[in-house]
N, C-alpha and C positions, 0 to 999 in steps of 0.2 A: 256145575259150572258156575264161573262166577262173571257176570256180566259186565261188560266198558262201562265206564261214566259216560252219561251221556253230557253233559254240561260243560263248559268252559276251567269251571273251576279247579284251580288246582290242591292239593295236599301238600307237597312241599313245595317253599319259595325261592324263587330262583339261586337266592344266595345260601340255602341249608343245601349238604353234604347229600349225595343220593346214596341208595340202600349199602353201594357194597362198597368194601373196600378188597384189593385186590394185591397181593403181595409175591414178587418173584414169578407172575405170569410165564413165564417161559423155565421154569425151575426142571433141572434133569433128572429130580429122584421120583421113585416110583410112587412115592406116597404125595396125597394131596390132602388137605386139611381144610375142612370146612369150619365153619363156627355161626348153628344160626340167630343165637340169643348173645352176640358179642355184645353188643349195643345198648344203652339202656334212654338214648335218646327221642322224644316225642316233638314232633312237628310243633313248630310253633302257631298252627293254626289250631291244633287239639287242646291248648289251654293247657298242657299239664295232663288232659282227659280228667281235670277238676281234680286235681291229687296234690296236698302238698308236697313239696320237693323232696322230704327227704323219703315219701315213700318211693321215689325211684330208685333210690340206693338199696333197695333192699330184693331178694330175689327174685319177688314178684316182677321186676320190670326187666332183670337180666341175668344171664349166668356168671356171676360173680367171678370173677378170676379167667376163666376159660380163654379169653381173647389174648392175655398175657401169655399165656401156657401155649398155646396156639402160635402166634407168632413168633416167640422164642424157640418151639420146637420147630418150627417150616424153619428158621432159621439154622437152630444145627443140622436139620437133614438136608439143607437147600431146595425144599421144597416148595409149590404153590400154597397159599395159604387163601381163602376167601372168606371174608366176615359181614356180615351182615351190621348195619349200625344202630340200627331202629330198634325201641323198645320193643319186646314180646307182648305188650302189653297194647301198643298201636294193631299189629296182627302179628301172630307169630308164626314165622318161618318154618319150625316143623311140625308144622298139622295139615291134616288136607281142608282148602278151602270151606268146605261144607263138614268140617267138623264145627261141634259148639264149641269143641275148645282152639277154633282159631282168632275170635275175637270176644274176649271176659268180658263179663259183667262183673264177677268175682272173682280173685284172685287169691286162694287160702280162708282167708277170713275177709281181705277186704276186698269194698264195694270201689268198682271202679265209673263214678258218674258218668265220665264222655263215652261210655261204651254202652249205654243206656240209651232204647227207642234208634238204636243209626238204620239210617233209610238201605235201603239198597244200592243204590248211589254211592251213600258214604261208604260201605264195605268194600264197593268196584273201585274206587278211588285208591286204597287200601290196600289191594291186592294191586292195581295196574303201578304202581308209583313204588312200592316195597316188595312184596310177596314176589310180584312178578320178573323182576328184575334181576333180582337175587339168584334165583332157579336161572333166570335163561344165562348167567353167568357162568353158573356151573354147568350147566346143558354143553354148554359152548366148549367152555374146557376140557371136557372130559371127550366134546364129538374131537375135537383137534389130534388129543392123546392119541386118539382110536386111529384117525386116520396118519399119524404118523409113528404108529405101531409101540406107543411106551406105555409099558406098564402102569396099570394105575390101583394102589390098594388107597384104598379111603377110608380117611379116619373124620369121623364126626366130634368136635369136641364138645362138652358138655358140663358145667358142675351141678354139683347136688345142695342140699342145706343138711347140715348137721341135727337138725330137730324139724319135722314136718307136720303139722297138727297136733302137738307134743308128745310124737312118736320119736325116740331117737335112734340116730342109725350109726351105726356102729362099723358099717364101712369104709376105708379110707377110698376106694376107688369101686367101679362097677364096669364091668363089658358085657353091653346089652348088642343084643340082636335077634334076631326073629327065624327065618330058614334056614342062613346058611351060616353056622359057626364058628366056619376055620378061622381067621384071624380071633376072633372073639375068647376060642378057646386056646390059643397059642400065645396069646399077647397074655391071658389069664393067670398061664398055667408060668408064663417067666417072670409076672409079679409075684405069685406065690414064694416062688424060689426067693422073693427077696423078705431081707428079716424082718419081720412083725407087721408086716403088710396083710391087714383084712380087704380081701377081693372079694364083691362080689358077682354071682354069676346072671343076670338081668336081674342086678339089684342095684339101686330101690326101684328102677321099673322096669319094663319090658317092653320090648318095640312090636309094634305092632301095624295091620295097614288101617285101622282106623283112628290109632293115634298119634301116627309118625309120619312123615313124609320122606325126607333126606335117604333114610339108610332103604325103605320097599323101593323110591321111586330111581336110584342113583347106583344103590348096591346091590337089589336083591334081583332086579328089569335087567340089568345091565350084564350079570353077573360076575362084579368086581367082588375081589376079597373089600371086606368093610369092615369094620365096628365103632361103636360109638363109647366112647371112652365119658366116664361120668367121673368127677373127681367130687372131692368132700370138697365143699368152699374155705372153711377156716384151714386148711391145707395150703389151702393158694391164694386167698384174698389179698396176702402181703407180696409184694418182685419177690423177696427174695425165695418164697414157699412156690411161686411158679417158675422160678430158675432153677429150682431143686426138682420137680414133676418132669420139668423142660429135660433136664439132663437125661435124667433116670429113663422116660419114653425113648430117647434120640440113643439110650445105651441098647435098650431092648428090642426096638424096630425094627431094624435093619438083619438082624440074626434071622426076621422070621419069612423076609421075603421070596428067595431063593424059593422055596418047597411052596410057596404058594401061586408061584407064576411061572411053572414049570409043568 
């Protein structure tokens, strides 16, 4: 559990953006679309967390592309979209609290100094102001769906990096998931079908409940169809490569709902 701030002080200032942003709230299609590394922004009290700027452009602070792809696709399905804005690198959104990978020290190769010696305090502040907010959004939503009986398949979105410890991955997309893998292997199995498209199947990683949070606590508790879509970033870093993913999801989606909310 992660404990309140006890102190006064705040993390963000009154005039910085709070965690979520929230798109077509009341959206009629069945699918919702989350995104928790949308953001690659840092509070202006964390200094940067002692990083020059342009390490934030780089994967370590966000998923590159995924928020574009995200929005455009809630947008052709007309569906909810919720994004988190804050760097992964402030805490990130899908790890559980008391994981070590919810706030780095390290991230790849680099050292990230404001994440070094944080009290207890700092991490409750962290969680109460970002982490927390974020979730009871989608908690929210998703209790509303329920109680007004609409369908809810959830897609988590996600990108990956083309080279990771200079391992390269040779995937254009991934659908990970952990227990349940109906959507996972449906959504899988209509990219194959398309030409020269490498899927892969929880690659490059695998969800899991000690390293994931969004898809055990939203899709696997709940038991919504889920998956978490992983895309290559040089794929989508450019509009026009996430208005191409955008399409291509928003042609494949909708074929696979029927049979799984039935």
């Amino acid at each position: 559990m992660t404990s309140e701030p006890k102190s006064g002080l705040r993390l963000l200032a009154p005039e910085e953006p709070g965690a979520v942003q929230v798109e077509r709230a009341s959206g009629g299609s069945p699918f919702l679309l989350i995104c928790d590394h949308a953001g690659s922004r840092i509070p202006r009290s964390l200094a940067l967390l002692g990083l020059p700027s342009a390490e934030l452009e780089r994967h370590i602070a966000w998923d590159i592309g995924a928020a574009a792809v995200a929005l455009r696709l809630g947008e052709l399905l007309g569906a909810t979209v919720i994004l988190q804005r804050y760097s992964r690198l402030v805490i990130d959104c899908n790890r559980p609290p008391s994981s070590p990978q919810s706030i780095v020290t390290v991230s790849e190769r680099t050292s990230i100094p404001g994440n070094e010696h944080l009290t207890a305090e700092d991490r409750a502040r962290r969680h109460a102001e970002i982490f927390a907010p974020y979730h009871a959004r989608i908690a929210a939503q998703l209790d509303r769906r329920q109680r007004q009986g609409q369908p809810t398949l959830l897609l988590a979105m996600h990108s990956f990096t083309p080279v990771f410890l200079d391992a390269t991955r040779a995937w254009h997309v991934g659908m990970l998931y952990n227990r349940d893998a109906r959507l996972a292997h449906a959504l899988g199995a209509a990219l194959r079908a398309e030409p020269e498209l490498v899927v892969g199947d929880n690659q490059p990683y695998a969800v899991s409940d000690a390293t994931d949070y969004a898809i055990p606590e939203y899709g696997e508790r709940r038991g919504l169809p889920h998956v978490e879509i992983e895309i290559r970033q040089d794929l989508i870093a450019a509009e026009s490569g996430a208005e191409r993913w955008a399409l291509l999801l928003a042609r494949l989606l909708p074929p696979l709902v029927e049979p799984l909310i039935t």
